[in-house]
C-alpha positions, 0 to 999 in steps of 0.5 A, a space after each residue: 512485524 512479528 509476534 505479538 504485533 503480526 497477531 494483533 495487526 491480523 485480529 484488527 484487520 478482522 475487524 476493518 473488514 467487518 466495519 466496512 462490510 456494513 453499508 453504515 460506514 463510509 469505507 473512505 471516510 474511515 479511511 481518513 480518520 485512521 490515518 489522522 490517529 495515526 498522525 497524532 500517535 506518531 507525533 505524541 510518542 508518550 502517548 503511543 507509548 502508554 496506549 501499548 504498554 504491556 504493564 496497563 490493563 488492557 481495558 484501561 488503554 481502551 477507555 483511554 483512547 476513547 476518551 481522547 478520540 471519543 469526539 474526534 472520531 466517528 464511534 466506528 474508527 474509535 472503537 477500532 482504535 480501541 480494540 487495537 490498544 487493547 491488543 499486545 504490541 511488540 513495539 509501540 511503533 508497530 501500533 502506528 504502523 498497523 494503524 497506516 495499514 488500516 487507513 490504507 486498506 481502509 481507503 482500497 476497500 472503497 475503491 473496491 466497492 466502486 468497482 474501481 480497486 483494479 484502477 487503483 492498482 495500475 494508477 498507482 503501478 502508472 505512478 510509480 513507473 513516472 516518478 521513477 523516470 523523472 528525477 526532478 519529480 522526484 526530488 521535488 515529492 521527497 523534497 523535506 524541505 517543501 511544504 506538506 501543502 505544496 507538496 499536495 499542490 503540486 500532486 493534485 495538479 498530477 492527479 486531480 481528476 486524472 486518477 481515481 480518489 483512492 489512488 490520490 489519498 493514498 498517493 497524498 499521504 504517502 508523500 505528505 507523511 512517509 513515516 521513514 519510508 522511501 516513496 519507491 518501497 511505500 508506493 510498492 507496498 500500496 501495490 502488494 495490500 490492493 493486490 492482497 484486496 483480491 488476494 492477488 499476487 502482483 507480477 511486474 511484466 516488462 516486454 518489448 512492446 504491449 502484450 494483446 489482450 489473449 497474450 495477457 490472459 494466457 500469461 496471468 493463467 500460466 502464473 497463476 497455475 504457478 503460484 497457485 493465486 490470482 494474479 494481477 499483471 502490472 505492465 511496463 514496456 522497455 525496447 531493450 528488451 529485445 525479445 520475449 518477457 521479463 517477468 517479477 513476483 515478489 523477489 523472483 525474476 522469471 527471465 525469457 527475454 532475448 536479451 537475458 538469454 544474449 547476455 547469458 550466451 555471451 557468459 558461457 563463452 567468456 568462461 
C-alpha cells in the first residue's frame, strides 16, 4: 500500500488497538468478524467498490456499511468497519487488504493477551519449515481443486490441539481463503505482523546444530544492538551448514558459516 491507503490502513490500526485494549471485547471473536467482511468484500467487487469511492460522501459510506453489517456483526467490528470506509483509499482492493491485516492482528493480539503470542510466532515459524519440507503437504494445502472443508479436515488433523488457536485460525484461513497470495509469503507475512506485535524484527537462524540457550541470547542482544530493536529468533537446523551461523533479517543475509567462507575460498582461487 502506499499513500492514501498506508494512512488509512495506519489510523484504522489505531483504532484495532484502542477496541481490543478494552476487556469488553473479545480480541478473537473480532477477529472472526474481520476476516468474514473481508470475505464479503472481496467476493462483492461493487460493493467494495462504492464503500471506496472517492466521489461518495464519507459518511454516506459509513451508514452504508453499518446498515449492511449492522446485524451481522457485533457494534465494535461494524464501527471499525465503518471508520474504515469513511477513510480514502488508493484502490478498492486495499480496503480488503487492510481488512486481512486487522482480522490478523486481530487474532495475534489475543494470543498476545494469553501470554501466548511468542508460541504463535514459532508455531507458525515450525509450520512454514514443515510445508516447505513436504511437497505432497503442499500440494495438497494449495490444491485449488480441494475443498475449503477438506482443506480445514486435513489442517485440523495437523494442528488441532498441537498448536495454540491463534496459530490454527491464522493457518486455516490463510490456507482456506489465500486471496492471491503464495502460502510461503502469507505464512511470512503473519510471521513479520506477530513480530511487529512486540515490535520485533524477526531473524531466521540457520546453524549446524541447536544453539544453547546463553548462545541464543548473546546472539538476540548482538542483533538488537545492530538493528536497533528487539529481536525475535526463528531457528532452523541444517547439518550443511558446517560451522558458524547464517543468519537473515528481512532481505539481508549475515553470512558466518564455515561453509559460505569454503565456498567464498574456493572463488577467490578460481579467479
Amino acid at each position: 500500500m502506499n499513500g492514501a491507503s498506508r494512512e488509512a490502513l495506519a489510523a484504522a490500526r489505531e483504532r484495532l488497538d484502542a477496541l481490543t485494549d478494552s476487556t469488553s471485547v473479545d480480541a478473537g471473536s473480532l477477529a472472526d468478524e474481520l476476516a468474514a467482511v473481508t470475505a464479503l468484500l472481496h467476493r462483492e467487487v461493487s460493493l467494495r467498490r462504492v464503500l471506496t469511492d472517492p466521489a461518495q460522501a464519507a459518511e454516506a459510506k459509513a451508514e452504508l456499511a453499518q446498515r449492511l453489517l449492522g446485524t451481522q456483526v457485533s457494534g465494535p467490528a461494524a464501527d471499525l468497519v465503518a471508520g474504515m470506509v469513511r477513510s480514502r483509499w488508493s484502490r478498492s482492493r486495499d480496503l480488503v487488504d487492510a481488512l486481512e491485516t486487522l482480522a490478523d492482528t486481530a487474532d495475534l493480539t489475543a494470543a498476545q493477551q494469553a501470554g501466548k503470542l511468542d508460541d504463535v510466532e514459532d508455531e507458525l515459524f515450525r509450520f512454514g519449515r514443515i510445508v516447505s519440507g513436504n511437497p505432497e503437504l503442499r500440494a495438497a494445502l494449495t490444491d485449488r481443486k480441494a475443498t475449503t472443508s477438506a482443506k480445514g479436515e486435513l489442517l485440523r488433523s495437523l494442528l488441532g490441539g498441537r498448536a495454540q488457536p491463534a496459530t490454527e485460525r491464522l493457518v486455516t484461513r490463510l490456507v482456506t481463503a489465500p486471496r492471491g497470495r503464495s502460502l510461503e509469503s502469507g505464512l511470512e507475512s503473519l510471521s513479520k505482523l506477530a513480530a511487529e506485535r512486540r515490535n520485533r524484527m524477526v531473524a531466521i537462524v540457520t546453524s549446524a546444530v541447536p544453539l544453547s540457550d546463553p548462545q541464543k541470547r548473546r546472539l538476540g542482544a548482538a542483533l538488537a544492538k545492530v538493528y536497533g530493536r528487539q529481536m525475535h529468533l526463528n531457528l532452523d537446523v541444517d547439518p550443511e551448514v558446517l560451522g558458524g551461523i547464517r543468519v537473515q533479517v528481512g532481505d539481508e543475509v549475515i553470512n558466518g558459516s564455515l561453509a559460505d567462507r569454503l565456498e567464498d575460498a574456493s572463488r577467490r582461487l578460481a579467479s
